[in-house]
C-alpha positions in Angstrom: 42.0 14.7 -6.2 45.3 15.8 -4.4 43.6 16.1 -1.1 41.7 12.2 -1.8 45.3 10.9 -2.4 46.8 12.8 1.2 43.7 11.2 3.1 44.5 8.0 1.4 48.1 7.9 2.7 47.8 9.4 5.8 45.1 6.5 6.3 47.6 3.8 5.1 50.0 5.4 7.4 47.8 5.7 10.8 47.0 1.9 10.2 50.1 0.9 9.8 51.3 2.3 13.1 51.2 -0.4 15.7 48.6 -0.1 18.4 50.4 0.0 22.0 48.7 0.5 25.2 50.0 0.6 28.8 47.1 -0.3 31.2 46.3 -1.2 34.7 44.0 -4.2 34.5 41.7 -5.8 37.0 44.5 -8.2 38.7 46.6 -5.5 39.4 49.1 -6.2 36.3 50.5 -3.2 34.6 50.1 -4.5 30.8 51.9 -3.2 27.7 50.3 -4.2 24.7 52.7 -3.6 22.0 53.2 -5.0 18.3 50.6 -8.1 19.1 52.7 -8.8 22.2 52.1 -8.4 26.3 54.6 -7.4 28.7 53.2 -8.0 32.2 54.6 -5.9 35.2 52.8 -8.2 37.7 51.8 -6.7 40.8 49.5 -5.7 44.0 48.4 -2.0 44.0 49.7 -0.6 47.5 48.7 3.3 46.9 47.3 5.6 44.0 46.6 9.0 43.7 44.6 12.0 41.4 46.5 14.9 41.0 44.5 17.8 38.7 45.9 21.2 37.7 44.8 23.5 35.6 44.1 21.3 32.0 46.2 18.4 33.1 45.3 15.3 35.1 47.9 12.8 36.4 46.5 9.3 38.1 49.5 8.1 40.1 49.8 4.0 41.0 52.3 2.0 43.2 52.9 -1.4 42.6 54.7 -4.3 44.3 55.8 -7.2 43.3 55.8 -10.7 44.8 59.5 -10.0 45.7 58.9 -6.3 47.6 60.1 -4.3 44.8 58.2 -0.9 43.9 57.0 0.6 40.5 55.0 2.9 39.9 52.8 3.9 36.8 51.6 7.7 35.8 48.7 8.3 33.7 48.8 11.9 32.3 46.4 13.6 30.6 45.3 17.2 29.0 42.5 19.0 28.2 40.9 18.6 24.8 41.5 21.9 23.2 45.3 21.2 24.0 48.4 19.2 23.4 51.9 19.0 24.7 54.4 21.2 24.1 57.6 19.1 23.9 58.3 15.7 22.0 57.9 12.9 25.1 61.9 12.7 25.9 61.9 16.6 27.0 58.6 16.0 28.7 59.6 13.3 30.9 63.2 14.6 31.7 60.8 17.7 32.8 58.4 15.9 34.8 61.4 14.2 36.8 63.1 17.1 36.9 66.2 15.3 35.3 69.3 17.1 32.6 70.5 13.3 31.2 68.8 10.3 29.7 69.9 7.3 28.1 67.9 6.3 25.3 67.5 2.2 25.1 64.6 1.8 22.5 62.2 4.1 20.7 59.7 3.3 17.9 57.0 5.6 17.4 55.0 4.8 20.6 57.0 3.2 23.0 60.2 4.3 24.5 62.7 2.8 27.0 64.9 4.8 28.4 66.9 5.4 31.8 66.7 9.3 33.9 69.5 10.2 35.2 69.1 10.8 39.2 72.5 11.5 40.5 76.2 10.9 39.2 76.0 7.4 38.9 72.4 6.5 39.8 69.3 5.9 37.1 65.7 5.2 37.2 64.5 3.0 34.4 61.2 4.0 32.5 59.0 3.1 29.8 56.2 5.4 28.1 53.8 4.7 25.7 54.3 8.2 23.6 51.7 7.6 20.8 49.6 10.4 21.7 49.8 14.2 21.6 47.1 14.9 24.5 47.9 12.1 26.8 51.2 9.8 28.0 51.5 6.8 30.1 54.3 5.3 31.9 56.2 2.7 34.0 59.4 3.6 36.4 61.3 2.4 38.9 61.9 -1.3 37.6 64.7 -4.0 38.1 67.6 -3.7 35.4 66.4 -7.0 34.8 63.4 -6.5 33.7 64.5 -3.5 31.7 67.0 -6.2 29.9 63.8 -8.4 29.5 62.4 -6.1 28.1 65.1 -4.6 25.8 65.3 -7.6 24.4 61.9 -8.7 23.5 61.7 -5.0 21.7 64.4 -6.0 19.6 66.3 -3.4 20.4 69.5 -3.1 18.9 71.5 -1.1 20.7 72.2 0.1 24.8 73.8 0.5 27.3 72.8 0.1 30.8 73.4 1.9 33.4 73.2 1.3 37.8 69.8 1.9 38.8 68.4 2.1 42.0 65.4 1.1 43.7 62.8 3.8 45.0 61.0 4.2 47.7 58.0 6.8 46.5 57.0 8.4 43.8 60.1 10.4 42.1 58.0 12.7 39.7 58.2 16.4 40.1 54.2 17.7 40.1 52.9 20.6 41.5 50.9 23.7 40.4 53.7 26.5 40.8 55.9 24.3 38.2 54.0 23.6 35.6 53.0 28.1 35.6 57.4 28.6 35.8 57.3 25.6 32.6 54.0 24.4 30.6 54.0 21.8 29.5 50.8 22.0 26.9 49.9 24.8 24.2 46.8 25.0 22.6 45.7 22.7 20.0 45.9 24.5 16.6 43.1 23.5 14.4 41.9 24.7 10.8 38.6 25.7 10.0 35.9 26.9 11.7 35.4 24.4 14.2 
């Protein structure tokens, strides 16, 4: 009976989590589907790259927009039997090889946030952090559209800070890293399975 009534809730509880979902589609618009609501990053797709390590995959995308500003969106996923080893915030200041963040919004699968670059210099991102065995996200976007987007998250408090436009890719991926850090641990399971 106890374990019908944990199933129950942890049912009730998975359903109640809002769906998100940060995708490339076929027009070349980075959506965010998020709480019945799309964010567009509208865009042309000027370079993308596979990157594959040992049990983690990253698909790398540059955007442009109408206006000749960059993005870019990461796609990073792990091998089945594992999971990552940090909650998403240490993850991403690892993976951009950053020590400062500025947290804008977080809900329990998106975050907004700003990586601290240089003294006065940020990059702006947003993740989708829903998942423990895979994590997508957006950088190098306008202030303005990180207001934009602040806003229509609701969220309810920030700061932001100077950000600056990038030229390539800023992430920090390469084999001899990720042996000196991992960033995934095995998944532990129960049962014989």
């Amino acid at each position: 009976m106890k374990n019908f009534i944990l199933m129950t809730i942890i049912t009730l509880l998975i359903s109640a989590c809002a769906p998100s979902s940060l995708k490339v589609n076929s027009n070349n618009e980075l959506i965010l589907q998020h709480n019945s609501k799309e964010y567009a990053f509208p865009g042309t797709i000027v370079d993308s790259d596979s990157l594959s390590f040992q049990k983690i995959d990253v698909e790398q995308v540059t955007l442009k927009e109408s206006n000749g500003e960059k993005f870019y969106y990461e796609q990073v996923t792990i091998d089945i039997d594992y999971e990552f080893q940090y909650g998403s915030i240490t993850t991403l200041k690892y993976i951009f090889d950053v020590s400062r963040t500025n947290i804008i919004h977080k809900s329990s699968n998106i975050l907004l946030m700003q990586l601290r670059v240089e003294d006065d210099k940020y990059i702006n991102l947003m993740a989708e952090i829903s998942a423990t065995q895979d994590m997508a996200y957006i950088y190098g976007f306008s202030n303005r559209k990180l207001l934009k987007i602040a806003n229509e998250l609701n969220a309810q408090r920030y700061e932001i800070k100077n950000s600056y436009e990038l030229t390539k890719p800023k992430t920090e991926w390469s084999q001899e890293k990720l042996l000196l850090q991992p960033l995934i641990k095995p998944m532990f399971r129960r049962g014989p399975f």
